[in-house]
N, C-alpha and C positions, 0 to 999 in steps of 0.2 A: 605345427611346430617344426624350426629347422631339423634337420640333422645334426646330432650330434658327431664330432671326431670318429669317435670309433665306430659310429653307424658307416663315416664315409667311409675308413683305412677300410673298415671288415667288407664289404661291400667287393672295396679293390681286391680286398686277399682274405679270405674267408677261415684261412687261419692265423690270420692276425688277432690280438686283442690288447688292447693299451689296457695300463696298471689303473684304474682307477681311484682319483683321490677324491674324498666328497668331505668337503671343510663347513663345521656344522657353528653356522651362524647364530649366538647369543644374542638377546637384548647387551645394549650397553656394549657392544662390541667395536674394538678399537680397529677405524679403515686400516688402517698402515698392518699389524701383522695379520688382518681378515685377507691384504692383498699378495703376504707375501707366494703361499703357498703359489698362487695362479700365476705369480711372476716367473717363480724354481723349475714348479713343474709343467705350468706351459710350454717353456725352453728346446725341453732335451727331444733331439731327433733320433732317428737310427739312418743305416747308410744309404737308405730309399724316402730319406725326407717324412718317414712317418714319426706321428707325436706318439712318443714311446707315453707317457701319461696322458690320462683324459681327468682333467679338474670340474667336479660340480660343486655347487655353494647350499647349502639347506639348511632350513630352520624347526624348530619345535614343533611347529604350527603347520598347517598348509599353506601353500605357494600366497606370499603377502607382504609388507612390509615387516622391517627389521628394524630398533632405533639402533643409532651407533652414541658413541659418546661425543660426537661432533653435534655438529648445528644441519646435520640431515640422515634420513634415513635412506637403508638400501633395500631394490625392492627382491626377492628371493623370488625364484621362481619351484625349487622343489620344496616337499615338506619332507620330515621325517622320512621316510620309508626309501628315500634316496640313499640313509644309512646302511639299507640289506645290500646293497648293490658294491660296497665299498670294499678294496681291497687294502685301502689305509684311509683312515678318519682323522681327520687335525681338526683340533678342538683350538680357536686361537682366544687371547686376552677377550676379557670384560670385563666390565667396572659396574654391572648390577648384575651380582650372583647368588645376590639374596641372600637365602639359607644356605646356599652351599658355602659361601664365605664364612659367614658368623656364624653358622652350627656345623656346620660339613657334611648336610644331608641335602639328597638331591629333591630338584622339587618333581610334584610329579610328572609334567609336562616332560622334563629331562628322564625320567625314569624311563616313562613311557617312550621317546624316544633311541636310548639307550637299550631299549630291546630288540632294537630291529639289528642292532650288530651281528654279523655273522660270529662265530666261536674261529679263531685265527687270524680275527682281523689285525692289520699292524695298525696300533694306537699311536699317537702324538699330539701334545700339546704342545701351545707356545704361550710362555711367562704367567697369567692364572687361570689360565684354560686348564693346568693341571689338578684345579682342585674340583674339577669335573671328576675326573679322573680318580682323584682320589677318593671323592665321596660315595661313587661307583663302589669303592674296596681293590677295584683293580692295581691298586700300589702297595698294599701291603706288603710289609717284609721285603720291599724294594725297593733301588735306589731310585732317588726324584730329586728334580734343580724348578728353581722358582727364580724368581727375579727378586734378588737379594734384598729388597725393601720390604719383602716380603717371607720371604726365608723363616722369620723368628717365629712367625702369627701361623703358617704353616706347618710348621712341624710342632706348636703346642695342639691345635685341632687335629693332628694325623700325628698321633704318637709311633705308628705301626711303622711310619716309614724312615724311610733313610735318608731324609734330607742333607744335599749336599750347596751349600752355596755360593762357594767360590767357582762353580765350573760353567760356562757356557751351554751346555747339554751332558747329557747323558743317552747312550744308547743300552739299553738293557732286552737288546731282543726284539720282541714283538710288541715294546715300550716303548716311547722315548719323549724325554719329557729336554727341557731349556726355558735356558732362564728370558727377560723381557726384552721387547724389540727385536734390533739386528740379531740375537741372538736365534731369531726363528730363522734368519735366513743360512746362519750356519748349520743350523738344522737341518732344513730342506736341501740343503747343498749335499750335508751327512748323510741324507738317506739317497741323493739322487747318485752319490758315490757308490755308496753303496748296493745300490741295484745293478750300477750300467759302468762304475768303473773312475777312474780321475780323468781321464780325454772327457769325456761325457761332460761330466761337475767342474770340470774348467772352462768348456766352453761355454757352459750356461753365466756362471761367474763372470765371464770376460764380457759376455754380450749384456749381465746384468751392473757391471762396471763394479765388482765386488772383490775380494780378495778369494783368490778360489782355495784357500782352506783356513779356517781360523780353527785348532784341533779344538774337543767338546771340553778336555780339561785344563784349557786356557782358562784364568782367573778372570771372571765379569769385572772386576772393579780396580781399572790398572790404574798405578798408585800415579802416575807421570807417562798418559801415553804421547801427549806432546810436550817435547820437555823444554825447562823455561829456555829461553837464548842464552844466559850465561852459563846454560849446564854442558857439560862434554854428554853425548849422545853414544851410544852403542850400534850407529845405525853402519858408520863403516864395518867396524868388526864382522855384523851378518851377512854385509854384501861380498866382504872379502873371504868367508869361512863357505857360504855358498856358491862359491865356484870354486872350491877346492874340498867338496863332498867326500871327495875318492882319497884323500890323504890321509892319514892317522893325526887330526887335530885337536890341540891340548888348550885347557882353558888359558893356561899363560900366554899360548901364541893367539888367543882371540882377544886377551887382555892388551897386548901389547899393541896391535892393531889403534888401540884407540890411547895409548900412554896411561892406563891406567892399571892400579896396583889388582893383583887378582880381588881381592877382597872389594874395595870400588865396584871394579866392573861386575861382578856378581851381584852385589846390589844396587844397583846402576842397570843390569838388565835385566832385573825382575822386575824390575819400576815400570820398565816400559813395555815390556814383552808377557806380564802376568805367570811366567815358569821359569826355569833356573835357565841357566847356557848350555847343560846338558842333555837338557829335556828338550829343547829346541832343537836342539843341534840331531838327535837320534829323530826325533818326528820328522825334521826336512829328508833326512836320508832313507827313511820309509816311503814319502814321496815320493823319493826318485826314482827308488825299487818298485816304489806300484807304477812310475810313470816308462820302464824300461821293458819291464814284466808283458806290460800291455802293448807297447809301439816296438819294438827289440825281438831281433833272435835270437838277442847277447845269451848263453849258458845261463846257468844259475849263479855257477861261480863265476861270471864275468859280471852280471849284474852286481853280484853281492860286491864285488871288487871298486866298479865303477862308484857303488851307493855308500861306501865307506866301512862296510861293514866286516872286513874283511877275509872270512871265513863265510862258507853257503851256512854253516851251523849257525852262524852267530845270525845272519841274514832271517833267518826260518825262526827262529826264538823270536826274534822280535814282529815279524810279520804273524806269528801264531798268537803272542801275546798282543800285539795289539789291534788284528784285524781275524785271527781266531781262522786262520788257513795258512796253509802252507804256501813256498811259492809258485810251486806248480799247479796249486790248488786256483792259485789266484788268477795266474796267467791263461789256465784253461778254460776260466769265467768270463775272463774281459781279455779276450782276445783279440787286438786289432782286427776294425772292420764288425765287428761283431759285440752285440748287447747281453751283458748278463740277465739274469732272469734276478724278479727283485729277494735280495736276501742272499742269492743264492750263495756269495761271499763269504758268507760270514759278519758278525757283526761285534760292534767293540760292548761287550757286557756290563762296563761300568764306565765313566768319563776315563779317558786314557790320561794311565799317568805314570807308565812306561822311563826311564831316566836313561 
């Protein structure tokens, strides 16, 4: 059997060790989010070209086929026991979940599986991989996102949880659950930010041809995200408000951008953007601050200045509220040149919905 990645990096530097992700293959498993994880976290490098994650695929069973819900199956090469090995598990879509669908009890195959988990692992699902999850008990009295077709049939079988269905993901810690499809890629994007930083999860984004952040409490289901031709658009307003971050700007001067009455353009850019113009507007300027924090020897107060926020206080409130660290907490994580450890940030405890 070849070498695996981290057989070769460790090999080179004996104290190296990539995060291992091991994404646990269902029957009935949809290719497209089984492929995203391998896509995210194959990606991210560190500044000596090593693969900061190591991706494995595994199934219920021993090393064998998988059906998918296509017109072919995939062949797995680990079973089970690939799960003890895991430092985060992503459990992706499937469309034969049996009893865990229709009663929300796992089968035993899944049980038995599900033992091999270490106690600490970081768990994830994407769209109804979560009700893996959930039939575990691992969701109780926690927040969880599904893929909104599903949202209603999910939270009558798991009454304990806290189904939320308007948000793209949720990060709840050593949880994180999102809703169906692309939504897994914003997830993995979520988490690869959060280990190693936004340089990191941009340039995985960029080379994946992706939007390098769509936030977790972005609405799944935008009401006009391409809007018809005779409609006025809100796209200059964002293009014009982000590159004027660092100014104290007022909804009327983003309204005016595009000639429409405030009232209009607030819902005019919820239609297409799925959050208000002030929730946008505060989440880009947290980018900028994690993207100054990390490339910058700007101060605190110059960052805070530069990102809009105009006081370091105001800056620190909102970087604790929504990324749950300080700025110097931040900065000392993802320090250009240099990879955070996974987690070590901090993490957004619910879908961010910060204003």
């Amino acid at each position: 059997m070849p070498l695996s990645q981290r057989d070769t990096d460790t090999r080179e530097d004996p104290g190296f060790r990539p995060h291992r992700v091991v994404v646990l293959a269902l029957d009935g498993v949809l290719p497209f989010e089984l492929g995203i994880p391998h896509r995210i976290f194959g990606r991210p490098r560190d500044a000596r070209r090593r693969r900061l994650y190591e991706v494995v695929t595994c199934s219920v069973r021993p090393p064998g086929p998988v059906e998918t819900d296509a017109d072919f199956a995939i062949q797995v090469a680990h079973g089970p026991e690939a799960l003890a090995t895991a430092d985060t598990v992503i459990v992706p879509a499937s469309y034969e979940l049996g009893p865990v669908f229709e009663e929300g009890v796992l089968t035993d195959e899944l049980t038995a599986a599900l033992a091999h988990v270490r106690p600490g692992t970081r768990l994830a699902s994407i769209c109804t991989g979560v009700y893996v999850l959930a039939a575990a008990g691992l969701l109780d009295g926690r927040p969880a996102t599904t893929h909104w077709a599903d949202a209603e049939h999910f939270q009558r079988l798991f009454p304990k949880i806290r189904v939320d269905a308007d948000v793209l993901y949720i990060d709840d810690g050593d949880v994180l659950t999102s809703a169906g499809v692309a939504a897994g890629v914003d997830l993995c994007l979520h988490m690869v930010r959060r280990d190693h930083g936004t340089a990191v999860a941009n340039e995985v984004a960029r080379r994946t041809v992706v939007p390098p952040h769509r936030d977790g409490g972005q609405a799944q289901y935008i009401q006009r995200p391409v809007p018809e031709p005779q409609l006025a658009t809100t796209t200059t307003a964002r293009a014009w408000a982000l590159g004027r971050l660092h100014e104290p700007l007022q909804l009327r001067d983003m309204a005016e951008q595009e000639s429409m009455s405030v009232r209009t353009f607030t819902r005019r850019f919820r239609e297409e953007v799925g959050v208000s113009p002030g929730q946008w507007l505060t989440r880009q300027r947290v980018e900028r601050a994690r993207h100054l924090l990390e490339s910058t020897d700007l101060s605190v107060d110059q960052v805070a200045g530069d990102a809009g926020f105009g006081t370091a206080q105001s800056m620190r409130q909102h970087l604790q509220a929504t990324l749950g660290v300080t700025p110097t907490s931040y900065r000392r994580t993802f320090r250009a040149g240099g990879a955070g450890g996974a987690g070590t940030a901090g993490s957004d405890r619910t879908a961010d919905r910060t204003g």
